[in-house]
LOLUM-354669 format. One line per field, with one value per residue (C-alpha): x, y, z; residue in one letter; residue number from 1. Coordinates in steps of 0.02 Angstrom, whole numbers, plus 32768, in hexadecimal, padded with zeros to 4 digits. Example, Ala and Ser with C-alpha at 12.3 -4.5 7.8 and 13.67 -1.06 7.14 Angstrom:
<atoms>
x (8267 | 82AC)
y (7F1F | 7FCB)
z (8186 | 8165)
res (A | S)
n (1 | 2)
</atoms>
This chain:
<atoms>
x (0F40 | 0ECD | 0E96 | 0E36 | 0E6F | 0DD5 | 0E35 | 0DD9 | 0EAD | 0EA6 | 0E89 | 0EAA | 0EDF | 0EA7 | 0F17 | 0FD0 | 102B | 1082 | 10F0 | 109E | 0FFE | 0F6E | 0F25 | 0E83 | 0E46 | 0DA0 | 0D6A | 0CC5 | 0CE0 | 0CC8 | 0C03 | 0BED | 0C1D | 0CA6 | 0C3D | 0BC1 | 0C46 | 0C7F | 0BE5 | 0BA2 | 0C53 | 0C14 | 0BD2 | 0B1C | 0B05 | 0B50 | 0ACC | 0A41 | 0A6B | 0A69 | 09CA | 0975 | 09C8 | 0A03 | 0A2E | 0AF0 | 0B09 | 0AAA | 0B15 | 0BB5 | 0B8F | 0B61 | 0BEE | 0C66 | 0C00 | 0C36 | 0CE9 | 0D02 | 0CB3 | 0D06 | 0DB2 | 0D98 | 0DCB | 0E0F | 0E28 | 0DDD | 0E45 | 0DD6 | 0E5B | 0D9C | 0D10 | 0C70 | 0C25 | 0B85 | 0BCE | 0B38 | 0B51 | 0C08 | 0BFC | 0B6C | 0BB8 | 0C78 | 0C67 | 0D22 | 0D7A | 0DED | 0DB9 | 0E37 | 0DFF | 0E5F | 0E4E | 0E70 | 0EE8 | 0E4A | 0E10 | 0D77 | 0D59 | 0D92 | 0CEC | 0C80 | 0CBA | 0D30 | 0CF0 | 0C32 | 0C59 | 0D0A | 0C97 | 0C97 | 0D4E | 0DDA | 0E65 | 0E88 | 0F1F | 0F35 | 0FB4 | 0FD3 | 103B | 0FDD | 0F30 | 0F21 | 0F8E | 0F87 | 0F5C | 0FBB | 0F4F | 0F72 | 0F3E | 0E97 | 0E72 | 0E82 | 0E1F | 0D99 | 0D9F | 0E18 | 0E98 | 0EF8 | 0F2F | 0FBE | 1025 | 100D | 1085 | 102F | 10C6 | 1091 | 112E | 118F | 1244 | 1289 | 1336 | 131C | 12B3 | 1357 | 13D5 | 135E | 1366 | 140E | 144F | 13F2 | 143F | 14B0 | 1424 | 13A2 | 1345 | 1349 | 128C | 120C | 1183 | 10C3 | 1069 | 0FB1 | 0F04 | 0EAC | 0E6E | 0E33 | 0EAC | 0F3C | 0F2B | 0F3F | 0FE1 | 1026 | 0FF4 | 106A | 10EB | 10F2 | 1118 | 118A | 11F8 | 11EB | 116D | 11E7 | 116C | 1131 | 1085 | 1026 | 0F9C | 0ED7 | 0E4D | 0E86 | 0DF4 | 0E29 | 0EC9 | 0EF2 | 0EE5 | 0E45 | 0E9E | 0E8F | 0DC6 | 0E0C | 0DEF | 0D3C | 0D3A | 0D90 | 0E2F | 0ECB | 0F06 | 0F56 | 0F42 | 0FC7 | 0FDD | 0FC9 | 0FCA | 0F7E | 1018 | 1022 | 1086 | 1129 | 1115 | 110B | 11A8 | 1201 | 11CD | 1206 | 12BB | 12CA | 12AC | 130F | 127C | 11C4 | 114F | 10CF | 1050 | 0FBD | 0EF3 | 0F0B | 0F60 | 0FEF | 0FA5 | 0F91 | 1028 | 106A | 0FFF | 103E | 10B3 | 110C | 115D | 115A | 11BB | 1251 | 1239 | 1255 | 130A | 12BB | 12D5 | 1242 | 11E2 | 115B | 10E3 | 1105 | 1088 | 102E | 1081 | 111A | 10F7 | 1148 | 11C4 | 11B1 | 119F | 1260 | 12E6 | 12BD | 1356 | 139E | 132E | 12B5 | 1287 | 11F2 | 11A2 | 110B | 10CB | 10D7 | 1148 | 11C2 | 11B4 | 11D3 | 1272 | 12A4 | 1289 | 12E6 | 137B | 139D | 1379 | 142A | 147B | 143A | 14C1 | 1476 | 13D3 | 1420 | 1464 | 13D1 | 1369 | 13F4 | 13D5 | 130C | 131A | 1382 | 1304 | 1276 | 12AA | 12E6 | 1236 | 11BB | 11A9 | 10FA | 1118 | 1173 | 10E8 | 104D | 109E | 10C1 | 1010 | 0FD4 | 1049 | 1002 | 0F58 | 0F5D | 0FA5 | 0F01 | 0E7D | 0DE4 | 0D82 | 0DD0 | 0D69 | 0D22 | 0C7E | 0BFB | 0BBC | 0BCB)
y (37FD | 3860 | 37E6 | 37FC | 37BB | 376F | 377D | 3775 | 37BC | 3847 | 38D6 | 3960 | 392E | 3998 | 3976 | 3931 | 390D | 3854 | 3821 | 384A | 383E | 38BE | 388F | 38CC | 3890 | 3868 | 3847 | 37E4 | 37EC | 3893 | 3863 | 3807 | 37FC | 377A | 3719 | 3710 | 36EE | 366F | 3610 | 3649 | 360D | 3558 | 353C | 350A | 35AC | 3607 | 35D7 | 35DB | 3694 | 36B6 | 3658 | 36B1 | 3744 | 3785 | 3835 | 3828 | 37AB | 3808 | 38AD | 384B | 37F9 | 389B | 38FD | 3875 | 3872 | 3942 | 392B | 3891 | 3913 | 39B6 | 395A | 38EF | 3856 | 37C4 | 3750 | 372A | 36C2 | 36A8 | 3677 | 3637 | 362B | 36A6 | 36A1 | 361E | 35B2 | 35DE | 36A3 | 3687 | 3622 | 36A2 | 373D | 3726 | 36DB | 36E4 | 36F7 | 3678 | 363F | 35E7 | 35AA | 35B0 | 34F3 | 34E7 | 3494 | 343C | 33AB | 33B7 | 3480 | 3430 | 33C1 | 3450 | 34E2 | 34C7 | 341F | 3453 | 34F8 | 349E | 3497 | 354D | 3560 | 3540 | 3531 | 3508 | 352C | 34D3 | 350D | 344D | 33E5 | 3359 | 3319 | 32A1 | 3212 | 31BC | 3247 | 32D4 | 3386 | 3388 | 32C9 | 32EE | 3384 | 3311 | 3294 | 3320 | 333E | 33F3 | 33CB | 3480 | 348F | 34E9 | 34EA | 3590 | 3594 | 3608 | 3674 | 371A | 3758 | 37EA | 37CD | 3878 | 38A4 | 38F4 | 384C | 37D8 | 3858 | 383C | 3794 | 3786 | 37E7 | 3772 | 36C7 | 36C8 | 3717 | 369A | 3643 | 35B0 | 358E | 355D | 35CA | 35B5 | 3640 | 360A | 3602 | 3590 | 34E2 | 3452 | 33BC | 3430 | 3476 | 33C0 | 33A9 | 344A | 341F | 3372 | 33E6 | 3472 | 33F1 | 3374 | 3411 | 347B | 34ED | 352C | 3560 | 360A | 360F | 3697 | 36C5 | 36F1 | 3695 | 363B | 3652 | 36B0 | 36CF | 361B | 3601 | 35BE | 3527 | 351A | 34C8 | 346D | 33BD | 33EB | 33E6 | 3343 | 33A8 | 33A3 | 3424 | 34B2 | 3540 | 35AC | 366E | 368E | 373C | 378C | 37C6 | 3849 | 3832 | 3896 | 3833 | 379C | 37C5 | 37EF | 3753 | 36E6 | 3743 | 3710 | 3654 | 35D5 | 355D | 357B | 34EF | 34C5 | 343D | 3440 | 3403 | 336D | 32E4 | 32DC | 32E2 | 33A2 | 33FB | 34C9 | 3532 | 35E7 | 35CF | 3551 | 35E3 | 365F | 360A | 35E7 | 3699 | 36D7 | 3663 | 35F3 | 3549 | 34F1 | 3449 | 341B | 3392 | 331B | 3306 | 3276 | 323E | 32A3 | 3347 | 33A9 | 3375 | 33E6 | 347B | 3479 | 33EB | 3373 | 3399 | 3410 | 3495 | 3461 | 33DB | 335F | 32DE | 3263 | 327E | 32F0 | 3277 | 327A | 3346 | 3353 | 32F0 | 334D | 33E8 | 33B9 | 3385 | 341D | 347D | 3422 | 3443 | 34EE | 3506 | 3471 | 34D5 | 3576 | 350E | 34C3 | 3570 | 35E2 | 3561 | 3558 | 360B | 362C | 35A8 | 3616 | 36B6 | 366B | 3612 | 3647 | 370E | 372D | 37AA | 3711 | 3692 | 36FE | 3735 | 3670 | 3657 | 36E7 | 36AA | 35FA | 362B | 36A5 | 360C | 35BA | 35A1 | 3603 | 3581 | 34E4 | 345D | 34C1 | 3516 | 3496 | 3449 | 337A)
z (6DF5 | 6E70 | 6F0A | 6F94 | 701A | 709F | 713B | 71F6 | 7223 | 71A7 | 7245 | 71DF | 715C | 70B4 | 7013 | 6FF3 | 6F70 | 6F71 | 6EE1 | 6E32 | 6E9B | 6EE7 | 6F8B | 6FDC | 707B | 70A9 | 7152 | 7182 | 723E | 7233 | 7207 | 72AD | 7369 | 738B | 73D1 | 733E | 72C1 | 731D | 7312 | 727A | 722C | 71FE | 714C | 7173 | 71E8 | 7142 | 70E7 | 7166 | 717B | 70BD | 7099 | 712D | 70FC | 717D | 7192 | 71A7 | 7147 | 70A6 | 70D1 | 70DE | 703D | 6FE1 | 702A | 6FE7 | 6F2D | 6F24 | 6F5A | 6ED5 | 6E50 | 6E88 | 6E74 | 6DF9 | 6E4B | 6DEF | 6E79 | 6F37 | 6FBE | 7065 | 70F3 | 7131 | 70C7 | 710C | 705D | 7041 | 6FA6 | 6F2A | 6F42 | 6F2A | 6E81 | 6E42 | 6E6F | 6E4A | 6D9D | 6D37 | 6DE2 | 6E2B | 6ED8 | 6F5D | 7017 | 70B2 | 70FB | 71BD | 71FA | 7268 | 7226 | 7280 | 724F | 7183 | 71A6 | 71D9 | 7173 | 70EC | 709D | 7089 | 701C | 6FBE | 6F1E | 6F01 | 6F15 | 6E76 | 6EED | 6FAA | 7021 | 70B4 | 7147 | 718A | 7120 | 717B | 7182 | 71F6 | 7242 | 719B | 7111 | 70DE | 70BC | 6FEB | 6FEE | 7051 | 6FDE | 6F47 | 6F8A | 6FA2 | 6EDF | 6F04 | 6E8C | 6E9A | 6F41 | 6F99 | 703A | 70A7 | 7144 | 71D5 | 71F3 | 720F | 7268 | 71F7 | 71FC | 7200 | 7201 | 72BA | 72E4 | 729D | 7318 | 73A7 | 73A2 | 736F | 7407 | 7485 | 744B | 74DF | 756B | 7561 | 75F3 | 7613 | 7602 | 75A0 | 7561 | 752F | 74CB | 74A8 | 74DD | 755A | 74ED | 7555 | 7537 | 7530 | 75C4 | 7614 | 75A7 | 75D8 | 76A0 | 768F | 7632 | 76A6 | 7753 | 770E | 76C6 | 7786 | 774C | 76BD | 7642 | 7633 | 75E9 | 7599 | 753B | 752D | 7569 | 75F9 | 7686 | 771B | 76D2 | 76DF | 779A | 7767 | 7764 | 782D | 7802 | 776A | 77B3 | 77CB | 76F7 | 76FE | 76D1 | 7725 | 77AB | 7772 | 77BA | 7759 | 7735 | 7675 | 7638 | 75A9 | 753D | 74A0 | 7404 | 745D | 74F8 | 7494 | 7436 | 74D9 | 7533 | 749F | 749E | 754D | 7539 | 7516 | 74DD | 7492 | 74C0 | 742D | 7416 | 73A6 | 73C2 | 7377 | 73B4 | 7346 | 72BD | 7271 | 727A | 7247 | 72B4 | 72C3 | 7365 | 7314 | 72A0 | 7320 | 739B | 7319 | 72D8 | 7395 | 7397 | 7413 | 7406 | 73BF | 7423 | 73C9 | 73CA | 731A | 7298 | 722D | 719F | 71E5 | 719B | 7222 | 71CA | 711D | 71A2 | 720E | 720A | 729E | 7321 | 72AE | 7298 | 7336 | 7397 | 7392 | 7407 | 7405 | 74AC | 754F | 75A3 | 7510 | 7515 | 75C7 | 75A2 | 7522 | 756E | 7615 | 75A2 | 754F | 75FD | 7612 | 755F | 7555 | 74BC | 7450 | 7472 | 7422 | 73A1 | 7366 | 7380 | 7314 | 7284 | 7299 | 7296 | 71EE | 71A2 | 71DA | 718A | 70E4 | 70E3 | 714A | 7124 | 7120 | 7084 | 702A | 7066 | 7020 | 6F80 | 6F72 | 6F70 | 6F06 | 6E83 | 6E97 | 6E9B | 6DF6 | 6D98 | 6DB7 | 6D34 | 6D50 | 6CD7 | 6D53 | 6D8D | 6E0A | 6E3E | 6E07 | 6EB8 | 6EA8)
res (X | X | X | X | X | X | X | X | X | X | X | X | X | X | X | X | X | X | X | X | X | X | X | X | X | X | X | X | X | X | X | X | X | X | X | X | X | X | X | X | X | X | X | X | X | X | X | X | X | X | X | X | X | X | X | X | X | X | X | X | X | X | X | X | X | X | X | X | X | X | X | X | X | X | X | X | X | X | X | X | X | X | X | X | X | X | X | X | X | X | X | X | X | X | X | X | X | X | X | X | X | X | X | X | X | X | X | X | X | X | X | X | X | X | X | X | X | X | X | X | X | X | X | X | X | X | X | X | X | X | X | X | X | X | X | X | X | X | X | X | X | X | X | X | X | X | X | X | X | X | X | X | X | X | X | X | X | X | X | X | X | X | X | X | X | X | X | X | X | X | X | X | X | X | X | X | X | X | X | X | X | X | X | X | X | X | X | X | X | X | X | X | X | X | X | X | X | X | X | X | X | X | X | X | X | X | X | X | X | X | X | X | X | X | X | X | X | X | X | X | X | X | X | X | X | X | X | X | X | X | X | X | X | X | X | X | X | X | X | X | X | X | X | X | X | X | X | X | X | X | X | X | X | X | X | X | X | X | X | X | X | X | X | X | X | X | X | X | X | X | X | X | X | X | X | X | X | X | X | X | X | X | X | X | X | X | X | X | X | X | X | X | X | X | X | X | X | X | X | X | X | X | X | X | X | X | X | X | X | X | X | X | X | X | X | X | X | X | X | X | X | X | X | X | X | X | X | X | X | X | X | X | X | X | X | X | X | X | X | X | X | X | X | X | X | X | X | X | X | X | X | X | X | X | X | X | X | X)
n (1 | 2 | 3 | 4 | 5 | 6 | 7 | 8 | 9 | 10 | 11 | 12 | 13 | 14 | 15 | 16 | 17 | 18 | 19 | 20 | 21 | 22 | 23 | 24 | 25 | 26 | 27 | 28 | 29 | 30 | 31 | 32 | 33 | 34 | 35 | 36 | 37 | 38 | 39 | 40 | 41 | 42 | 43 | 44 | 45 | 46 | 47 | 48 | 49 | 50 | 51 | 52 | 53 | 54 | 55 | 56 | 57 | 58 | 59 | 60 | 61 | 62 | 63 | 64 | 65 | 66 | 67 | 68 | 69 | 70 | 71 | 72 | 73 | 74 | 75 | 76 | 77 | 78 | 79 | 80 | 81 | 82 | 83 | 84 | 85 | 86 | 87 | 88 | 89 | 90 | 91 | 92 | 93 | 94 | 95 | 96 | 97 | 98 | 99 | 100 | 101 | 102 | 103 | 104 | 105 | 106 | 107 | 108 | 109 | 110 | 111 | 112 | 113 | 114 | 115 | 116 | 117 | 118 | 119 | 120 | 121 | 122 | 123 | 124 | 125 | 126 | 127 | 128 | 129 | 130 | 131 | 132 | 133 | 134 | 135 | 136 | 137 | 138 | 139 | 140 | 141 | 142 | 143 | 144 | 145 | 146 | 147 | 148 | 149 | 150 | 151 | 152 | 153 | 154 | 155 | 156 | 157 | 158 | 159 | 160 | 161 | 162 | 163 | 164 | 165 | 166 | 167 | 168 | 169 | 170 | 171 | 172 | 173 | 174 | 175 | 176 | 177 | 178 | 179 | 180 | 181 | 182 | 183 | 184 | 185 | 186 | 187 | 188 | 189 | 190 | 191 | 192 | 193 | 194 | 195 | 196 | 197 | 198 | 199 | 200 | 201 | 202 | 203 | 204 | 205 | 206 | 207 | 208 | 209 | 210 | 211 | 212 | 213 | 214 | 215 | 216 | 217 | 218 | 219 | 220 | 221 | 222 | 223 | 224 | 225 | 226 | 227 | 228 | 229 | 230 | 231 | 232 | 233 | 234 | 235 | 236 | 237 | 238 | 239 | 240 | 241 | 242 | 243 | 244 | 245 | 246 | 247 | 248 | 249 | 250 | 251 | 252 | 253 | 254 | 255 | 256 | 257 | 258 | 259 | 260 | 261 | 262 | 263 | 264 | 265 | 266 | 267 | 268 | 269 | 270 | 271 | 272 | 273 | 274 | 275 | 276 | 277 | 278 | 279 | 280 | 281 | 282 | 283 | 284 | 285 | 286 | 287 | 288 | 289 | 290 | 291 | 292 | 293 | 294 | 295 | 296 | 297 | 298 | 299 | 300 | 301 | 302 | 303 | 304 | 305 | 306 | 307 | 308 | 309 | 310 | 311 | 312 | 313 | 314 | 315 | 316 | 317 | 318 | 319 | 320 | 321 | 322 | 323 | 324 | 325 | 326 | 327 | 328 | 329 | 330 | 331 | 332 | 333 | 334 | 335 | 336 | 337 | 338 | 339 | 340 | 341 | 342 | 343 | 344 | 345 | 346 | 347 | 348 | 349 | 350 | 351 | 352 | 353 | 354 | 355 | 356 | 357 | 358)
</atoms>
C-alpha cells in the first residue's frame, strides 16, 4: 500500500520503501514555529484554526490534499493528529486512517480522544494506561476496537552500531547516565538520585535553563536544589556517552503508571544496563525481562538502591545489559517496528466502524 506517514520527526525525510509498502512523509511542523505547533497541537485549537481559517492551517491542509492525490495514497498514519476530524473524514474517503496515541494520559485527553472518531485504527506506544488500565483496554473502552502496539525505538542497529557496542562491554564506567529534557517532577527525582549515588549521574540534554545550574534558585520554585551541569548532546555524542556507561537512568511523567518512552529502548540499544521506573498493570514487563533484560523499581529510594548495588556488581550489570541488548535488536529495529505496523494497518477495513462522530 502507499502511506503517508504524518510525522513532526520526519526532518527530511521524502520517500522509502518499507516491506511491500511505499512511504511518503508529510510534515505539519514545517507550517508553524515550534512554538505555535506546540500550542496549536490540542484538538479544539485544531478546529478553531480551521473554522477561522486560518492561513497556515488552510495551506497545510491543501498542501497535504495534492500530495494524497499526486500519489495516490491508500492509507494515512498521523504519529500526532494536526488534521480537524471533519476535513479528515470528508477529504480521505476509501483511505484507512490510524492515530498515534501518547503515551500521556493527560495529552490522550486533550488530543487524541477528541478526534478518535475519524480514525479506523489506533497505535499506542505504552502497553499501559494507567495504574489500573492497560492502553488496548482504554482504547476499547473508547469504542477503537483495532488497535496496535508501537514501541518508540528509533535507534538503527547497524552492524558497525552492534561492533561498537560490542567492543565496550568490558570499558564501561561505572556511572549512571540521564539523557533528556528538563520536566518539573523529574527534575526533583533525579536531584534525590544524583546525592544519594555521589553525584554519579551524568545528565544531558535540551532545555534545561542555564544549562542546568539554574538549579542554584530552584528552591525559590519550591523545587529542590540542584544546581547541576547538563549539556546539550547530538545523536554521536549521545551514542558515545551511552558506550561509556555502565547504567542509563529512565523514569517516565507519570508516576508509574505509563511506561516505553524512547530512552527506555535507547539505553538497552546503547548495551547499558537499563533502570527504569515500573509501570501500571506491569507492562514494563511486555517491553524487557525484569532483572534479566533490565531492571525496575517503584520509587527513587528503591532506584538509588538498585543503582548503588550494581555500582558494586558491575558484572551482574553487564550481564543483565548484554541480554537487554540482544532483546533490543531482535525486537526493537525501527525498520521491523514500522513495517509491523504498516502490515497491521493495511489489514484494516476501510468500511470499519469508524468515521461517524458519536
Amino acid at each position: 500500500m502507499n502511506f503517508l506517514l504524518v510525522d513532526i520527526w520526519a526532518n527530511h525525510k521524502v520517500k522509502e520503501k518499507i516491506g511491500n509498502h511505499e512511504v511518503l512523509y508529510f510534515n505539519p511542523k514545517d507550517y508553524w514555529t515550534s512554538r505555535e505547533y506546540r500550542e496549536y497541537l490540542t484538538a479544539d485549537r485544531i478546529v478553531s484554526f480551521y473554522r477561522g481559517s486560518d492561513p497556515c492551517m488552510m495551506t497545510m491542509l491543501d498542501d497535504c490534499l495534492k500530495v494524497i492525490c499526486e500519489n495516490k495514497i491508500e492509507g494515512i498514519a498521523a504519529h500526532q493528529n494536526p488534521f480537524p476530524p471533519e476535513w479528515l473524514v470528508s477529504h480521505t474517503a476509501g483511505m484507512i486512517r490510524i492515530l498515534g496515541c501518547f503515551d500521556d494520559p493527560q495529552k490522550t485527553y486533550s488530543q487524541t480522544l477528541p478526534v478518535l472518531w475519524a480514525y479506523h485504527g489506533a497505535y499506542y506506544c505504552s502497553p499501559s494506561y494507567s495504574r489500573t488500565m492497560l492502553f488496548h483496554e482504554a482504547l476499547n473502552q473508547f469504542g477503537m476496537k483495532n488497535s496496535h502496539w508501537f514501541p518508540l525505538s528509533y535507534t538503527d542497529p547497524t552492524s558497525d552500531h552492534i561492533r561498537a557496542v560490542e567492543a565496550m562491554w568490558a570499558n564501561r564506567n561505572s556511572h549512571a547516565v540521564y539523557i533528556g529534557k528538563c520536566y518539573g517532577n523529574k527534575v526533583d527525582k533525579l536531584a534525590i538520585f544524583n546525592g544519594a549515588v555521589g553525584g554519579r549521574l551524568n545528565i544531558y540534554g535540551q532545555g534545561w535553563p542555564l544549562g542546568g545550574l539554574a538549579g542554584f534558585v530552584a528552591p525559590l520554585k519550591g523545587r529542590r536544589f540542584f544546581p547541576k551541569w547538563v549539556r546539550p548532546i547530538t545523536e554521536e555524542m549521545k551514542r558515545n556517552v551511552y558506550l561509556s556507561s555502565l547504567i542509563g537512568f529512565n523514569m517516565h511523567l507519570g508516576d508509574y503508571e505509563e511506561t516505553g518512552n524512547m530512552r527506555m529502548y535507547e539505553v538497552p540499544m546503547h548495551g547499558a544496563m537499563l533502570l527504569c521506573d515500573a509501570a501500571g498493570c506491569n507492562a514494563h514487563e511486555a517491553i524487557f525481562e525484569p532483572d534479566r533484560e533490565a531492571v525496575y523499581y517503584r520509587s527513587i529510594e528503591e532506584a538509588i538502591e538498585k543503582c548503588l548495588y550494581y555500582f558494586k556488581h558491575p558484572e551482574q550489570a553487564i550481564f543483565i545489559a548484554q541480554r537487554g541488548f540482544q532483546r533490543a535488536i531482535r525486537d526493537y529495529r525501527p525498520k521491523k517496528i514500522m513495517e509491523d505496523l504498516l502490515n497491521w494497518a493495511s489489514s484494516i477495513r476501510s468500511d470499519s466502524n469508524r468515521g461517524i462522530k458519536p
